[in-house]
LOKOL-288527 format. One record per atom (N, C-alpha, C, O): residue in one letter; x, y, z. Coordinates in steps of 0.1 Angstrom, whole numbers, padded with zeros to 4 digits, always signed. Each point is the difference from the previous one (the first is absolute). Example, Ala and Ser with C-alpha at 12.3 -4.5 7.8 and 13.67 -1.06 7.14 Angstrom:
% LOKOL-288527
A+0132-0057+0078A-0009+0012+0000A+0009+0012+0000A+0010+0000+0007S-0014+0011-0014S+0009+0011+0000S-0008+0011+0008S+0005+0011+0001
% end
This chain:
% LOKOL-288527
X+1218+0977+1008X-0012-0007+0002X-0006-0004-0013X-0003+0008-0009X+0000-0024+0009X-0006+0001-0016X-0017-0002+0001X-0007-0002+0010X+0003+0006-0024X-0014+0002+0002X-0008-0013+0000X+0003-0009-0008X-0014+0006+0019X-0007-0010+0004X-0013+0007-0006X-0001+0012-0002X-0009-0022-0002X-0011+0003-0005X-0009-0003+0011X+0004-0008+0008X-0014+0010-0007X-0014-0003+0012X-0010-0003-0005X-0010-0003+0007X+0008+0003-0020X-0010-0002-0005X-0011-0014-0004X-0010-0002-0006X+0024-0007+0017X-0008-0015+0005X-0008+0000+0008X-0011-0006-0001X+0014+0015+0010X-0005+0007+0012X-0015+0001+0002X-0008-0005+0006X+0009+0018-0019X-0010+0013-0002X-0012-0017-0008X-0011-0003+0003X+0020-0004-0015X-0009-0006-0005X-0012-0008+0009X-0012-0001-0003X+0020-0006+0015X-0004-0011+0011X-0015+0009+0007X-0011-0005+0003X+0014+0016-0003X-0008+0009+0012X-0013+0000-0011X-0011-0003+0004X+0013+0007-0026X-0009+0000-0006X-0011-0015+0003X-0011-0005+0001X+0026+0000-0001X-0014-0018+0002X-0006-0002+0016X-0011-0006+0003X+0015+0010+0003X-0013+0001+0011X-0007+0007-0001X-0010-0002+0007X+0008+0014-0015X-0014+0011+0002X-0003-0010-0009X-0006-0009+0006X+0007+0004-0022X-0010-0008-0006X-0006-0011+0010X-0012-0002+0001X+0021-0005+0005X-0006-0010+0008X-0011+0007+0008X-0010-0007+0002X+0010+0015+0000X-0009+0005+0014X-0012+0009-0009X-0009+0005+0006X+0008-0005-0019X-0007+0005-0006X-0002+0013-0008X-0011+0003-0006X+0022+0005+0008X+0005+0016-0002X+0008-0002-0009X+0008-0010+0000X-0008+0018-0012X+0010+0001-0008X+0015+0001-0001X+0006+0009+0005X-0001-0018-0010X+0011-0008+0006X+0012+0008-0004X+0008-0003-0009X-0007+0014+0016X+0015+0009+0003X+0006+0003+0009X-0004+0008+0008X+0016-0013-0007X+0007+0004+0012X+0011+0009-0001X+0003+0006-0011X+0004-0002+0026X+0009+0009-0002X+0009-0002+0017X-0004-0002+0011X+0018+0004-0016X+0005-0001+0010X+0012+0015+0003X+0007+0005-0009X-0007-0001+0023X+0009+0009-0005X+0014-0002+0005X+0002-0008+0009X+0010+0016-0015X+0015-0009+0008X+0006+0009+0005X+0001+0010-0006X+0006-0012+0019X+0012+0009+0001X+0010-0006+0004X-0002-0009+0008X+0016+0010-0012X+0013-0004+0002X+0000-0019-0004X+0005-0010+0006X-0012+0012-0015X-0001-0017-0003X-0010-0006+0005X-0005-0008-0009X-0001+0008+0019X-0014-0002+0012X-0009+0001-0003X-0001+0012-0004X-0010-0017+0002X-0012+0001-0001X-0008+0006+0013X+0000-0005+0011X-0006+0020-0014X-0004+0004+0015X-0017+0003+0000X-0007+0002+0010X+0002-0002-0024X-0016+0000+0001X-0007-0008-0014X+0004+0003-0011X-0014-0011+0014X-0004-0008-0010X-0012+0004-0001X-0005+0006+0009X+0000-0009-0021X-0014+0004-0003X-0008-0004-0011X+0006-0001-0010X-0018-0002+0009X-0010-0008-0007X-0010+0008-0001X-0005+0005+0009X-0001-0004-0022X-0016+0004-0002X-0010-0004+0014X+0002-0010+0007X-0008+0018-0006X-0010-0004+0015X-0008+0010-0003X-0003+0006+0010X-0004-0001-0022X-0011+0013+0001X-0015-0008+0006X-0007+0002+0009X+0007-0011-0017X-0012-0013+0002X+0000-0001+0016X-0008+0008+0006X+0015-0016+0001X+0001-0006+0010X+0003+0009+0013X-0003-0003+0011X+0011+0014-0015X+0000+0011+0010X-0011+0015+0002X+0001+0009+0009X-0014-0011-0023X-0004+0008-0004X+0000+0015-0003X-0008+0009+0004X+0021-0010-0012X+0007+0009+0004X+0008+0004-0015X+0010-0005-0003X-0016+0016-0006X+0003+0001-0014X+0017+0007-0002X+0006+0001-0011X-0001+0004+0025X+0015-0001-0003X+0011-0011+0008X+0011+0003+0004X-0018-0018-0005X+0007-0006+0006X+0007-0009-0010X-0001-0013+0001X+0011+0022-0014X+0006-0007-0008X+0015-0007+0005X+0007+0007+0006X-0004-0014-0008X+0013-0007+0001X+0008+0010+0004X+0004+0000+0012X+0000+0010-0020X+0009+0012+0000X-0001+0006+0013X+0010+0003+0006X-0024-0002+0000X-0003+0010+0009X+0002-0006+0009X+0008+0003+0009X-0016-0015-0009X+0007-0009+0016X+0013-0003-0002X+0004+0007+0010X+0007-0010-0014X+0013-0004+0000X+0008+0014+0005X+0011+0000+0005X-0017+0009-0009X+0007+0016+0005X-0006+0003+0013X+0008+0005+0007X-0025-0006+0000X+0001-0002+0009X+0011-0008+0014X+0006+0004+0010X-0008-0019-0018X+0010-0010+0006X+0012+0008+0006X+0002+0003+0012X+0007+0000-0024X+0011+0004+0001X-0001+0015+0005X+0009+0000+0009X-0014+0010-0010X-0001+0012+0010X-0001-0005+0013X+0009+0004+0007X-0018-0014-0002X+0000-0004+0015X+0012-0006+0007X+0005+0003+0011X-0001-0014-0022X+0011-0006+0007X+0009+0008+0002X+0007-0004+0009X-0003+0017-0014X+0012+0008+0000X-0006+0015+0010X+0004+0011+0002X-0013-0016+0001X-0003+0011+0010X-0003+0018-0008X+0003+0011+0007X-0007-0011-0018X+0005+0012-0009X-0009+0003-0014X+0002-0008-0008X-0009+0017+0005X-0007+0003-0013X+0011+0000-0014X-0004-0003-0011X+0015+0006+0013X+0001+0000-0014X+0013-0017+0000X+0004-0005+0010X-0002+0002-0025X+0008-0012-0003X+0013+0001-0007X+0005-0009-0007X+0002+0025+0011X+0010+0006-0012X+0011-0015+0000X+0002-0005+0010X+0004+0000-0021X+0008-0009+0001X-0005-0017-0001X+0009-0009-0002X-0019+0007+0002X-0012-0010+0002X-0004-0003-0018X+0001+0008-0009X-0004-0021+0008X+0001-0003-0015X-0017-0007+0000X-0001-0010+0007X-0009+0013-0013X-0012-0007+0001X+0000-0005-0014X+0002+0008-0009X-0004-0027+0008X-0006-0008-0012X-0016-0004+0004X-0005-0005+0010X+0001+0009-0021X-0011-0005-0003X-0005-0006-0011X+0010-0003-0007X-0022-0001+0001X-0001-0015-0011X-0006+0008-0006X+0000-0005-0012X-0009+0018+0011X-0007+0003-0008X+0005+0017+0000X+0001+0007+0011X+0001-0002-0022X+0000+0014+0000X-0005+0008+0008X-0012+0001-0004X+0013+0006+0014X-0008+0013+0009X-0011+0004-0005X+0002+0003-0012X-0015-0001+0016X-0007+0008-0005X+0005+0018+0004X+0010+0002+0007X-0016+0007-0010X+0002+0008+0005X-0001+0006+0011X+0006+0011+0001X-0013-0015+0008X-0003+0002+0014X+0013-0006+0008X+0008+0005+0008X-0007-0019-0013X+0015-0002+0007X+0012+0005-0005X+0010-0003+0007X-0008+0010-0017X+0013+0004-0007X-0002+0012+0007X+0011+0004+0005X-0023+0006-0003X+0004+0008+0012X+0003+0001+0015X+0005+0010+0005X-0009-0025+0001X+0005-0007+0012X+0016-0003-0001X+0008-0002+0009X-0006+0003-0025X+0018-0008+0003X+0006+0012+0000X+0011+0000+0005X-0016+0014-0011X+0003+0011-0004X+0003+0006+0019X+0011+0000+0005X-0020+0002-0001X+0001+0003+0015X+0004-0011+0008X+0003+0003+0012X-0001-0017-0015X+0012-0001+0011X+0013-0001-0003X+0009-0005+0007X-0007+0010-0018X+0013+0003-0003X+0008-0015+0000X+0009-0002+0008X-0013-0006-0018X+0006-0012-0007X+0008+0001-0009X-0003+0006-0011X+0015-0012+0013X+0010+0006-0007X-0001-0010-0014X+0002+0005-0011X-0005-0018+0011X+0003-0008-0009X-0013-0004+0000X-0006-0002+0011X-0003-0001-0024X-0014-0008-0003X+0001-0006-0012X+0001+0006-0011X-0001-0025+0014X-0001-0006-0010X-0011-0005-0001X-0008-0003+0009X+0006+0003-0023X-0017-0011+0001X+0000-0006-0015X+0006+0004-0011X-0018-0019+0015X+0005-0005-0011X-0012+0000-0014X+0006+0003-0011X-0017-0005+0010X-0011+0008-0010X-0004+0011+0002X-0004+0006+0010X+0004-0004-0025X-0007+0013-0004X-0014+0000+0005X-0005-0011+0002X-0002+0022-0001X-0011+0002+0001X-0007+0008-0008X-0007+0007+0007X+0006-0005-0024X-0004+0007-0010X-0017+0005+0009X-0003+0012+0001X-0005-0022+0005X-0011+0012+0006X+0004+0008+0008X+0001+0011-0004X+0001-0013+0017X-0002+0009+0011X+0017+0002+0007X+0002+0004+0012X+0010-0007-0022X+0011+0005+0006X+0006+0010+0006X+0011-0001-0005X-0011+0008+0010X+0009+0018+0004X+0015+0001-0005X+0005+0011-0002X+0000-0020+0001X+0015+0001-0002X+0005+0004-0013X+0002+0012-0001X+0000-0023-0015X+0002-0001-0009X-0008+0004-0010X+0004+0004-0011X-0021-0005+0018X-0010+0003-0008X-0011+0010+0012X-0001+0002+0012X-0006+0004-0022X-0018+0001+0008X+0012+0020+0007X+0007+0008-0007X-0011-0009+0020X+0002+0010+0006X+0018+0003-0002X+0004+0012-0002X+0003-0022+0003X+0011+0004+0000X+0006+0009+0012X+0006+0011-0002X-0008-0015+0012X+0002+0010+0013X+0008+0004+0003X+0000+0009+0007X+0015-0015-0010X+0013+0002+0002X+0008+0009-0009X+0011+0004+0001X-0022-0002-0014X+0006+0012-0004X-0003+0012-0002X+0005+0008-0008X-0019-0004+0018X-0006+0010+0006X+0009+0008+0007X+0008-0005+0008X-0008+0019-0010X+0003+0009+0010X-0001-0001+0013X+0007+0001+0010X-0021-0003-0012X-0004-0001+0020X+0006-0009+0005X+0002+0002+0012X+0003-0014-0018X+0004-0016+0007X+0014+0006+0011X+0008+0009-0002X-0011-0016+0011X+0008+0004+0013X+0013+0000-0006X+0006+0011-0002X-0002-0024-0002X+0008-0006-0003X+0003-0015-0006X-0005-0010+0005X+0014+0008-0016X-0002-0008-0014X+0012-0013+0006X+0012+0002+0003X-0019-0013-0002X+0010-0009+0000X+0008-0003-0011X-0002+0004-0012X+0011-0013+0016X+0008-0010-0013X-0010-0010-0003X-0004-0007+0009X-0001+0005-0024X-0014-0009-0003X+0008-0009-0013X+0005+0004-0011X-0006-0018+0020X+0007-0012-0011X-0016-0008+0006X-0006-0002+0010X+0002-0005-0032X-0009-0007+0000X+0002-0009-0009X+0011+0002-0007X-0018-0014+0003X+0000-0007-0002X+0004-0014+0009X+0001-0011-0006X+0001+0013+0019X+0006-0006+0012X-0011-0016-0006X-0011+0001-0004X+0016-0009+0005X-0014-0013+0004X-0011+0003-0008X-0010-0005+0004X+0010+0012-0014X-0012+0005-0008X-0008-0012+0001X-0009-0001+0008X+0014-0010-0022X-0005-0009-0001X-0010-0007+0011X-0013-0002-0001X+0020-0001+0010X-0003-0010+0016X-0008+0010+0000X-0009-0006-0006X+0002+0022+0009X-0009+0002+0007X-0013+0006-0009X-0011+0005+0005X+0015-0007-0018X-0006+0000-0011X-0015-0010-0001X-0012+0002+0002X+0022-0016-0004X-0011-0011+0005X-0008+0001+0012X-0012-0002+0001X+0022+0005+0009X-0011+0000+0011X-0009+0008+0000X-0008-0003+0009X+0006+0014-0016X-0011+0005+0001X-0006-0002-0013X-0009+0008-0001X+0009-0015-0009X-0008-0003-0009X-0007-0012+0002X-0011-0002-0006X+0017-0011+0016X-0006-0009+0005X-0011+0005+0008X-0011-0004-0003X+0013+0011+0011X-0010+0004+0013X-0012+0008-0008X-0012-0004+0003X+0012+0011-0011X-0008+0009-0015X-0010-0012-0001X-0011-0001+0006X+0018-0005-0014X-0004-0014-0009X-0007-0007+0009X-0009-0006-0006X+0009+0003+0020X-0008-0006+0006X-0013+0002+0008X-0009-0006+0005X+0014+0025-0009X-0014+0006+0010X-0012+0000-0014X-0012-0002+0001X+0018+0004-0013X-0007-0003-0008X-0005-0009-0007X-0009+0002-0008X+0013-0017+0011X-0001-0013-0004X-0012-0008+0004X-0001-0012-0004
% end
């Protein structure tokens, strides 16, 4: 099987939360090639401070599969995890997490908390980044640039 990226996907899902006015990150999660839960920033609109991309797309995909954890399940996302969601990917047991910017403030992954290489962490996925950096780079420095403009 050769490797397919989703990160058009995850990107598509970041431009509708900007459209809709939420900071523009998406996340999709995959299994066996398939797209089985998508997800978009909604904390704004769902009022709801854990309604990151990450978290809805792992909801999504928990429901569709009838099941709390995602062992085998690959989640892209556009923006580095914070650490609340890198413990969400920790406990559903995500085997594969790409994403495409860094997040030097509030990362969990590479930077900040670093949760995956905690003791306590459930368990440590396979973490490939730089996915679409670029592409989700802009989009969130446009969306910045305009709340400030």
């Amino acid at each position: 099987m050769s490797f397919t990226s989703f990160m058009k996907d995850a990107l598509e899902q970041a431009r509708l939360a900007g459209e809709a006015g939420e900071v523009p990150v998406g996340a999709v999660v995959v299994r066996g090639g398939e797209i089985i839960g998508r997800g978009r920033n909604a904390t704004r609109s769902g009022c709801d401070p854990s309604a990151h991309a990450e978290i809805v797309a792992i909801r999504a995909a928990c429901a569709a599969l009838g099941q709390d954890r995602l062992s085998g399940c690959d989640l892209y996302v556009t923006l580095e995890p914070c650490a609340m969601c890198a413990g969400a990917i920790a406990h559903a047991r995500i085997a594969r997490l790409y994403f495409g910017a860094a997040d030097p403030k509030s990362g969990g992954v590479t930077v900040g908390a670093r949760v995956f290489e905690r003791a306590q962490s459930h368990h440590a996925p396979e973490v490939y980044d730089g996915i679409g950096a670029d592409e989700a780079s802009a989009l969130l420095k446009s969306f910045f640039a305009e709340k400030r403009g």
